[in-house]
N, C-alpha and C positions, 0 to 999 in steps of 0.2 A: 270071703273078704268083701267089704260094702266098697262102691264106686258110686263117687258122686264130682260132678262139674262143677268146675270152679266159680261159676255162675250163682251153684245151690249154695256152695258153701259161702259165699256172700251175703246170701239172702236169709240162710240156714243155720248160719254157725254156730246158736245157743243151742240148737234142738242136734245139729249133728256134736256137736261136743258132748251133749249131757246123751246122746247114744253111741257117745264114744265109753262114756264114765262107766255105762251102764253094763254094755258089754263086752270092754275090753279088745274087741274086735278092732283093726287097723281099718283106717279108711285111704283108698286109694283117690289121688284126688286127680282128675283130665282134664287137660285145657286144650279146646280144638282137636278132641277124642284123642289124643294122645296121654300117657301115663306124665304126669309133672310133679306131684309128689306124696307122699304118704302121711297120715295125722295119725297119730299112736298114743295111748298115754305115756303118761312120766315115766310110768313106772318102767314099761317096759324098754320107754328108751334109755333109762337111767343102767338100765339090767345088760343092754347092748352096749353101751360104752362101756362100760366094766370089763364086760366081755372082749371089747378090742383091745380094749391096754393088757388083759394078760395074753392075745394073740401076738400084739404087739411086741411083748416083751420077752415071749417063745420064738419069732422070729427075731430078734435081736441076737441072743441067744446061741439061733442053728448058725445065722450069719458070722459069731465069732469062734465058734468051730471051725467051722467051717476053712475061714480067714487065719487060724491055727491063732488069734488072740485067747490064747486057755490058759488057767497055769494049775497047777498040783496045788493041793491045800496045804503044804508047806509054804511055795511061793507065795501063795494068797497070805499067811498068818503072816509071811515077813512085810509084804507089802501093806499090810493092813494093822502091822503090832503099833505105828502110833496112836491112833485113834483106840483099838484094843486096850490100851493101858488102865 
């Protein structure tokens, strides 16, 4: 992973974006040497939120097990026959 200061990326931003495009690699960006934030393409952060809504929606999920909100797919078909129709 590339690391560059938020100083360069000021100065830099065409040439680190277009060696973002280039190789897909994340840039770690530090402000006063500490980590502050990461620059990634589209793509992959397009591919990571995807990814959260169906973890999301896995834990949603275990939580209504869990919680005993379940029901049998009889109960589901009664509760769901208006829209069914």
């Amino acid at each position: 992973m590339k690391i560059e200061l938020v100083t360069t990326l000021k100065r830099q931003a065409a040439k680190i974006l277009a060696e973002l495009r280039e190789s897909g690699e994340p840039v770690l960006i530090t402000e006063h040497g500490q980590p502050s934030a990461y620059l990634v393409n589209i793509q992959d952060y397009q591919l990571t939120q995807d990814r959260m809504q169906v973890l999301e929606g896995i834990a949603r999920g275990e939580t209504a097990i869990i919680e005993n909100r379940t029901y049998t797919q009889v109960e589901a078909k009664e509760k769901m026959s208006k829209w069914l129709k």
